[in-house]
C-alpha positions as CSV (number, residue, x, y, z in Angstrom):
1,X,0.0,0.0,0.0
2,X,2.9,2.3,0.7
3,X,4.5,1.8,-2.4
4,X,1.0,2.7,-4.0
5,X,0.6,5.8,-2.4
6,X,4.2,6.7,-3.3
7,X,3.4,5.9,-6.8
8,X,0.0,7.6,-7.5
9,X,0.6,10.6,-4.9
10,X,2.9,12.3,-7.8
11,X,0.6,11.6,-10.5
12,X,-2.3,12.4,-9.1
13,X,-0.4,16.0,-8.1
14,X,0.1,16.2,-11.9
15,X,-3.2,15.4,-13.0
16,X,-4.8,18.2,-10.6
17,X,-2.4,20.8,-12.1
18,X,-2.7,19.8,-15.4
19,X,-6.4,19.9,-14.8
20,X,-5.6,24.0,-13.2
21,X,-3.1,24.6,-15.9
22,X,-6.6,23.9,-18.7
23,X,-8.6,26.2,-16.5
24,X,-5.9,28.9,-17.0
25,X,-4.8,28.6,-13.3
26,X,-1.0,29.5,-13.7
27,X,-0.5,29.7,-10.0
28,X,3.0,27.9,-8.7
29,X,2.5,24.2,-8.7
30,X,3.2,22.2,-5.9
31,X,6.4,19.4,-6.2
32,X,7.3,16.3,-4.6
33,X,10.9,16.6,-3.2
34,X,11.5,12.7,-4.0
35,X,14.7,12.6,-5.9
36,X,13.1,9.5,-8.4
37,X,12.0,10.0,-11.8
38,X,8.6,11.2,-10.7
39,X,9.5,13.8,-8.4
40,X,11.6,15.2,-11.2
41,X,8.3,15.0,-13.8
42,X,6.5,17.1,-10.6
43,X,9.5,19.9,-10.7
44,X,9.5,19.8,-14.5
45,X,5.8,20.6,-14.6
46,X,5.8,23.4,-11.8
47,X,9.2,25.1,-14.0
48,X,6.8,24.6,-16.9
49,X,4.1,26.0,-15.2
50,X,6.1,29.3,-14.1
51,X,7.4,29.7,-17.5
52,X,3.6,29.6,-18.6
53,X,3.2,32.6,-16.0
54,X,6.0,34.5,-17.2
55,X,4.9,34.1,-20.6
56,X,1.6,35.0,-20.2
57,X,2.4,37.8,-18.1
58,X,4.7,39.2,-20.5
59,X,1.9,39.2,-23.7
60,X,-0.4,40.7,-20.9
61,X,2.7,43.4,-20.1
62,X,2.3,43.9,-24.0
63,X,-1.4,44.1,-24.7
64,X,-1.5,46.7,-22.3
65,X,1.2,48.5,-23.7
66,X,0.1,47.9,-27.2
67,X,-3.2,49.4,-26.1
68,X,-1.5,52.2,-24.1
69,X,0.2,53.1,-27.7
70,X,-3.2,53.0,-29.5
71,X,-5.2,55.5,-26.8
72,X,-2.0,57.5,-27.3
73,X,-2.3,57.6,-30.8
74,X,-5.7,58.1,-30.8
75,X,-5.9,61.6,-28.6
76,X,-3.2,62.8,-30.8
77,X,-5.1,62.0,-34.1
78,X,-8.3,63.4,-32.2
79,X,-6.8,66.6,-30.8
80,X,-4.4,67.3,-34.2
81,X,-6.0,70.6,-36.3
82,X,-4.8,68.5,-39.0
83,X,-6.8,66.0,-41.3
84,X,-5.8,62.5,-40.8
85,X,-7.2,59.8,-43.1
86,X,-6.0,56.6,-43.2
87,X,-7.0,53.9,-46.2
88,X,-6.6,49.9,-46.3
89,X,-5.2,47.7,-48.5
90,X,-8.3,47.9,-50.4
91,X,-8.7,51.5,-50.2
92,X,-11.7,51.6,-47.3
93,X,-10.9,55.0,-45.3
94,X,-10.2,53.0,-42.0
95,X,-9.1,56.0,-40.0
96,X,-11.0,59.4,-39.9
97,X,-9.7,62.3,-37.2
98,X,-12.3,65.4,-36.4
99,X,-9.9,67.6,-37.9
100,X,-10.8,65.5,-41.2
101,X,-14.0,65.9,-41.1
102,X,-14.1,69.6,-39.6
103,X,-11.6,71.0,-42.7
104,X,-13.7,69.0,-45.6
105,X,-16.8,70.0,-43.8
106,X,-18.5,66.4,-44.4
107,X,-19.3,63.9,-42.4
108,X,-16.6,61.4,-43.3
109,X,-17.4,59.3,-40.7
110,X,-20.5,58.2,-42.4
111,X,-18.2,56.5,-45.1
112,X,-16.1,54.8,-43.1
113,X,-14.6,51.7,-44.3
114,X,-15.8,52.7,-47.9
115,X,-13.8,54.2,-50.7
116,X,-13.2,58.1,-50.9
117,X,-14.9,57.9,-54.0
118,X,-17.7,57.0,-52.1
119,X,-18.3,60.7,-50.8
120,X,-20.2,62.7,-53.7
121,X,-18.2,65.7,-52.9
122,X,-14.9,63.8,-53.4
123,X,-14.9,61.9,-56.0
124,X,-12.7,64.7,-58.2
125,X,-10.3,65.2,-55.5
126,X,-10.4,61.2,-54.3
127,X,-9.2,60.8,-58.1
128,X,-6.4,63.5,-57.5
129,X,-4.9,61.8,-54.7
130,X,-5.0,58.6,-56.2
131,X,-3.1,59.6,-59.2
132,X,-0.4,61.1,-57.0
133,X,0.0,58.1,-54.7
134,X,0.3,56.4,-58.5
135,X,3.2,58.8,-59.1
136,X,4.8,58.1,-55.9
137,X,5.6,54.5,-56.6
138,X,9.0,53.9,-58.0
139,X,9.9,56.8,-55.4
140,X,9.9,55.8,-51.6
141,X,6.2,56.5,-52.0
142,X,5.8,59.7,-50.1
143,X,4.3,63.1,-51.5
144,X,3.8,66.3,-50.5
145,X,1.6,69.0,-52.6
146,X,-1.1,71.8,-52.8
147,X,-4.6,71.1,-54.1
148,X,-7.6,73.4,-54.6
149,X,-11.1,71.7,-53.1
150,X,-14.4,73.6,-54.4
151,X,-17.1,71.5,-52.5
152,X,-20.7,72.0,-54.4
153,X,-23.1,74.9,-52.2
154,X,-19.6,76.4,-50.9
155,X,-18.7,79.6,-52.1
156,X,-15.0,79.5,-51.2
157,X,-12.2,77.0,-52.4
158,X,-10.2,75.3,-49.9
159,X,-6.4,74.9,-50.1
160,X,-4.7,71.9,-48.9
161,X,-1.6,71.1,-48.4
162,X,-1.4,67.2,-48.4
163,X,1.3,65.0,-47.5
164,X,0.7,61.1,-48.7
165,X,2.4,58.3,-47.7
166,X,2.5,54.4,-48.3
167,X,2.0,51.8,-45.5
168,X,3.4,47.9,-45.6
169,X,0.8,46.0,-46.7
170,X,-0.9,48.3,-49.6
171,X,-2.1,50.8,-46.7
172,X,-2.4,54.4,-47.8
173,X,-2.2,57.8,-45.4
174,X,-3.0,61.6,-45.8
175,X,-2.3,64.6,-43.8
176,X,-3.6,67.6,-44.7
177,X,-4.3,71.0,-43.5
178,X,-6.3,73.7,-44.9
179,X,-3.7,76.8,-45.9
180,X,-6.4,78.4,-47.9
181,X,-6.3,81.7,-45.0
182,X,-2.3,81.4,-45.4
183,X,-2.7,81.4,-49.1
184,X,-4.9,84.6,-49.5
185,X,-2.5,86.3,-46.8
186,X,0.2,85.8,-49.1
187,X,-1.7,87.1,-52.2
188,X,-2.5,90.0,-50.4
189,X,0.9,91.0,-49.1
190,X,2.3,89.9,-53.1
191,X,-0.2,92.7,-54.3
192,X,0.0,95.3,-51.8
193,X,3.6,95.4,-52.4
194,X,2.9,95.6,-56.1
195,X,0.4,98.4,-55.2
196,X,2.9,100.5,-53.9
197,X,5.5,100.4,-56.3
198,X,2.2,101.3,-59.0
199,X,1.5,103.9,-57.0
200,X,4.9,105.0,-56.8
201,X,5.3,104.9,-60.5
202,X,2.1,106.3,-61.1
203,X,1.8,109.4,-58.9
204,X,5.3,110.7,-60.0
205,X,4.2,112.1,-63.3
206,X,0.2,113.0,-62.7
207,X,0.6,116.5,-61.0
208,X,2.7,117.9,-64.1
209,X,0.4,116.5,-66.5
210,X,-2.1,117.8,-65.1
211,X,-0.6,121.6,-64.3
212,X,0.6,121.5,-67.8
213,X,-2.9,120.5,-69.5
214,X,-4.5,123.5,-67.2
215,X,-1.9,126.0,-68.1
216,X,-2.4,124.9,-71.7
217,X,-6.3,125.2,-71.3
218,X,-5.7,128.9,-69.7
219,X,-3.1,130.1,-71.7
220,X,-4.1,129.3,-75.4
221,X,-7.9,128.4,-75.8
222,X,-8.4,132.3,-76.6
223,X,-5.5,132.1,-79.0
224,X,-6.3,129.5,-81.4
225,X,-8.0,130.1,-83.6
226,X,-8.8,126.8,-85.8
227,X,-11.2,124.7,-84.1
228,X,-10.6,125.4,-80.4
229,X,-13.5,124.0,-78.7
230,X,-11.8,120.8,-79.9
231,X,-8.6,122.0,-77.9
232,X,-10.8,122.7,-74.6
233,X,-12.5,119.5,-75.0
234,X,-9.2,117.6,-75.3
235,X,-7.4,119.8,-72.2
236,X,-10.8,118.7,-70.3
237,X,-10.3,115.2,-71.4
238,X,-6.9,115.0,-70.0
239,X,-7.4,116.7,-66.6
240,X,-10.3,115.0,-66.1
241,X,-8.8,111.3,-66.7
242,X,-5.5,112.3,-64.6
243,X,-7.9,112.8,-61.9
244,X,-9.5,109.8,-62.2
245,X,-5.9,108.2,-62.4
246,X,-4.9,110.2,-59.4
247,X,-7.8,108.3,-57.3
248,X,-6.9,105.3,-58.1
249,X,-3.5,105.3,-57.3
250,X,-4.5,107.1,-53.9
251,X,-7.1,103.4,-54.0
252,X,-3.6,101.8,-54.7
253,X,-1.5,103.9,-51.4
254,X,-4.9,103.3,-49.2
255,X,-4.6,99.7,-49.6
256,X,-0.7,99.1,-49.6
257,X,-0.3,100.7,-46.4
258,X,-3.2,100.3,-44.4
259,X,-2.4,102.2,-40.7
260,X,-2.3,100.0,-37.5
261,X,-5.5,100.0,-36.3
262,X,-6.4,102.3,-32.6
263,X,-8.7,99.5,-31.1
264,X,-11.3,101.1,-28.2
265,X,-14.7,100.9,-27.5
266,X,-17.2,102.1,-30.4
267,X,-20.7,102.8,-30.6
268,X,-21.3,100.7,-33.8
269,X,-25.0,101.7,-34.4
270,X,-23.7,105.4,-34.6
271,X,-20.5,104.8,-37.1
272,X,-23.2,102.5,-39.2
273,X,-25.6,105.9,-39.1
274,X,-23.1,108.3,-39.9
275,X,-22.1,106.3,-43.0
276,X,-25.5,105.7,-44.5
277,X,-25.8,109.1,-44.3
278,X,-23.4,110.2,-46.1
279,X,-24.2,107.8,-49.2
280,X,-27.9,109.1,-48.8
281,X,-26.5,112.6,-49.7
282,X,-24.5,111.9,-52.4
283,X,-27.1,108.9,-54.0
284,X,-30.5,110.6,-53.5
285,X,-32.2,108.4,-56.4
286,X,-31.6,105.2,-54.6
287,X,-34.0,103.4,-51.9
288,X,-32.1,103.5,-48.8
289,X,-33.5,101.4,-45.3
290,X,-31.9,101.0,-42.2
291,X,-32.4,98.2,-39.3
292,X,-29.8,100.1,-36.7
293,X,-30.4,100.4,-32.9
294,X,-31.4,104.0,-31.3
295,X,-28.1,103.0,-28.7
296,X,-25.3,100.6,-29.3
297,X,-24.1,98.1,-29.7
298,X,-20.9,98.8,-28.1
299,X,-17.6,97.1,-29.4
300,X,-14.1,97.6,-29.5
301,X,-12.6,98.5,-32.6
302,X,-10.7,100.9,-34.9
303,X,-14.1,103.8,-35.5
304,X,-12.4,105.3,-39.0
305,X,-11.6,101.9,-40.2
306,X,-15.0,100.7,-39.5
307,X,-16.6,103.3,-41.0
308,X,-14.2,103.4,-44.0
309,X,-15.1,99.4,-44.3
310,X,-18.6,100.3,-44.4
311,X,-18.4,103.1,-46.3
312,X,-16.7,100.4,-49.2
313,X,-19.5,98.0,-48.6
314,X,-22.5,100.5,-49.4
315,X,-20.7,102.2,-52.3
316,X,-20.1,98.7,-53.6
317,X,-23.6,98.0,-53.5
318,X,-24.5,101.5,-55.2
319,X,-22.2,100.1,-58.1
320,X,-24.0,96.9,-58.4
321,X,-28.0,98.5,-58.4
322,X,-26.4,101.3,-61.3
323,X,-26.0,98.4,-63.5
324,X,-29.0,96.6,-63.5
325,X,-32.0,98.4,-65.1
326,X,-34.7,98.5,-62.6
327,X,-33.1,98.1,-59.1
328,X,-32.4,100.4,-56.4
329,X,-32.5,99.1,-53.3
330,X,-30.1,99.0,-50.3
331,X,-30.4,98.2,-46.6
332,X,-27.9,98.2,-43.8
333,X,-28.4,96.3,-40.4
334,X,-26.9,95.9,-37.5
335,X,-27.9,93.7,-34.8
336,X,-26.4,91.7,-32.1
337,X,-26.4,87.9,-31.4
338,X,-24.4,85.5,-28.9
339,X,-21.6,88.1,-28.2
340,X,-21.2,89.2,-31.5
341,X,-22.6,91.8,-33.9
342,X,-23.3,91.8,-37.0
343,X,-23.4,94.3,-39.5
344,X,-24.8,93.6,-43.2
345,X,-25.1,95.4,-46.0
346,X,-27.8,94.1,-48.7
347,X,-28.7,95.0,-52.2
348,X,-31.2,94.6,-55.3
349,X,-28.5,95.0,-57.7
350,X,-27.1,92.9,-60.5
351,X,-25.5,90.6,-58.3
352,X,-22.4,88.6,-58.1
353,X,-20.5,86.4,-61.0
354,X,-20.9,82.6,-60.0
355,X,-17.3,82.3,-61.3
356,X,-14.5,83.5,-59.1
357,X,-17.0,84.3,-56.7
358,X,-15.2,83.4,-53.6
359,X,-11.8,85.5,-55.0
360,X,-14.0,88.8,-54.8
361,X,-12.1,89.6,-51.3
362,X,-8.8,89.0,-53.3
363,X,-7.0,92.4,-54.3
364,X,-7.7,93.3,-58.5
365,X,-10.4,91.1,-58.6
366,X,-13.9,92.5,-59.7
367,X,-16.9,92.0,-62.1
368,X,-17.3,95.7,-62.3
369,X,-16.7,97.6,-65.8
370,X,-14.5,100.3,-64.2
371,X,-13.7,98.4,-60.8
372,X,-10.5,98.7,-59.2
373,X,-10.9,95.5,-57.1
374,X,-10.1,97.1,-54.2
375,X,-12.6,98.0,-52.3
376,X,-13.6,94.5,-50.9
377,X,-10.2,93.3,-50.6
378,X,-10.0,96.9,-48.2
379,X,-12.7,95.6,-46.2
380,X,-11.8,91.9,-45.9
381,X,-8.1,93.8,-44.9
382,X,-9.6,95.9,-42.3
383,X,-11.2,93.3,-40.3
384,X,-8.2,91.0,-40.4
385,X,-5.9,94.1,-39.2
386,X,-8.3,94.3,-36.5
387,X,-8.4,90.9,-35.5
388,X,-11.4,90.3,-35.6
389,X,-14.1,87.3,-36.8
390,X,-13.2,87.0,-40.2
391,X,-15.2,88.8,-42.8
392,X,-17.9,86.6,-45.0
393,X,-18.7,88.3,-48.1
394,X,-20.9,88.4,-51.1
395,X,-22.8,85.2,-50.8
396,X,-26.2,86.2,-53.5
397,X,-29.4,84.8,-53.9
398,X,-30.4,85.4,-57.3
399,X,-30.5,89.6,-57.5
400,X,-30.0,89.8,-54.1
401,X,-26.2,90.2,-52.6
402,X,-24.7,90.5,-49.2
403,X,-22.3,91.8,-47.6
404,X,-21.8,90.8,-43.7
405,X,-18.9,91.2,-41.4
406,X,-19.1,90.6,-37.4
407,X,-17.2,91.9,-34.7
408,X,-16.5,90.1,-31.4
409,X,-18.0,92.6,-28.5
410,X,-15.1,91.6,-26.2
């Protein structure tokens, strides 16, 4: 019997932790301290058993760590201004950040695990990206570049910049960030820099052409004799279109060096007032309405920049009813909403070109006849100077165009 017990004791001690070990029970096994071929199998089991543990633990140690990594990763993605989109090897869009979806302004999430092309508004620029990832391929497959995103009921483009890269395993990734504020910025410094040197150029040479066209006027009309209503017309002629050269160029100076705005608290119902009054002087024939409060609203800002911005907007407006038979409407509101106000400028006129309409803003760019294409880019410079909520502009519904700006009343 005691060479029985001595027999099944260590075998039964296996079988009950082999029996643990298959309910995942990786505990330290008990041994038998019998130096015969059994107690060995015991020891052999419990080192087994430990190097189980260790193992396991480890691949626990790394799960955790691996998962660690990916909540990581993830509130970076999440918190990056940036658009991250990441495809599969089949193309799906498997990864989709907010700043993704809050650049394109579409909910991307929607379409995820489906193809870009997927998105209606996409499909042009899902085809653009693919063609450059095409391009990258006998390179290390990275690519940088700049593309220009007009998304349908939008009136401005974006600009990306977009960096590509590929994955192992056919997996794609873009990061991109919208540049378009960046872009215009740099526009607008390229062409106030080419205003001054115009103006420059220009000025130079006006006041003696002008002085010598008036002395000529003065000093020979009553001497010639041969035709000289022709002569006075032409002297006219030329003082009159050095003048209109000489405000231009003054259009040129206003917008190439624009003064540092004097920011302080303004009564903005009163600067709206005072500037509708003046155009109501010098336009009698036109409809002019007004939705401006008796008081207020109060807001800090630059008063003779303001009203200079203003100013722009309703003579802007005047332009656009003279050239469409019929009109002659314009209204100006301000009102106050959220801790902001708003001031808007609306007209009846012949409204705005559906192409380019979102580079109206832009410096030289107008659908007027005798347009400078300054007087908007003034404005849109004015609120930026004053750094303020940036200026929306010209958005028309059929005859009817608007012109709104807001100012932050803190």
């Amino acid at each position: 019997v005691t060479l029985g017990d001595q027999l099944a004791q260590p075998l039964l001690l296996l079988a009950d932790g082999m029996r643990q070990v298959a309910q995942g029970d990786l505990t330290a096994k008990p041994t038998m301290a019998s130096r015969d071929e059994l107690g060995g199998l015991t020891r052999s089991f419990a080192d087994m058993t430990q190097q189980l543990a260790d193992a396991r633990h480890m691949v626990e140690q790394s799960v955790a760590q691996l998962e660690s990594a990916r909540t990581h990763l993830q509130t970076i993605l999440d918190n990056l201004t940036a658009g991250v989109i990441g495809f599969d090897a089949r193309g799906g869009m498997d990864t989709i950040n907010p700043g993704a979806t809050r650049i394109l302004r579409l909910p991307l999430s929607a379409y995820q695990g489906q193809r870009m092309e997927a998105v209606p508004e996409l499909q042009d620029f899902a085809a653009e990206v693919a063609q450059r990832f095409a391009g990258s391929e006998d390179a290390d497959g990275t690519w940088q570049d700049s593309f220009e995103l007009k998304l349908p009921g939008k009136e401005e483009a974006l600009t990306l910049l977009m960096r590509g890269a590929s994955l192992p395993e056919g997996e794609r990734l873009i990061v991109f960030d919208d540049i378009s504020e960046v872009v215009s910025a740099q526009r607008s410094a390229a062409w106030s820099e080419v205003a001054r040197r115009l103006a420059h150029e220009i000025k130079n040479p006006l006041t003696p052409i002008q002085l010598s066209a008036e002395r000529l006027k003065r000093r020979f009309t009553k001497e010639i004799q041969s035709d000289p209503d022709t002569f006075a017309l032409c002297a006219d002629t030329i003082i009159r279109h050095v003048g209109d050269i000489g405000r231009m160029v003054d259009e040129f100076s206003s917008f190439a060096r624009m003064p540092a705005p004097s920011i302080k608290p303004e009564d903005l119902g009163r600067i709206a007032r005072e500037a509708l009054i003046l155009q109501k002087t010098a336009r009698p024939g036109i409809e002019w309405s007004s939705e401006i409060p008796e008081r207020g609203p109060v807001a800090p800002c630059d008063r003779r920049m303001i009203q200079q911005a203003l100013t722009n907007l309703l003579q802007n407006a005047a332009d656009a009813v003279a050239m469409r038979p019929g009109a002659g409407r314009i209204s100006l509101s301000v009102s106050e909403s959220g801790g902001e106000i708003r001031l808007a400028v609306a007209d009846d006129g012949v409204g705005l070109p559906k192409e380019d309409r979102d580079r109206l803003t832009e410096p030289y760019v107008t659908h007027k006849p005798k347009g400078t294409g300054l007087g908007l880019a003034i404005v849109k410079k004015i609120m930026e100077d004053q750094d303020r909520k940036s200026t929306r502009l010209n958005s028309s519904h059929g005859y009817i165009s608007y012109a709104v700006f807001c100012l932050k009343k803190k």
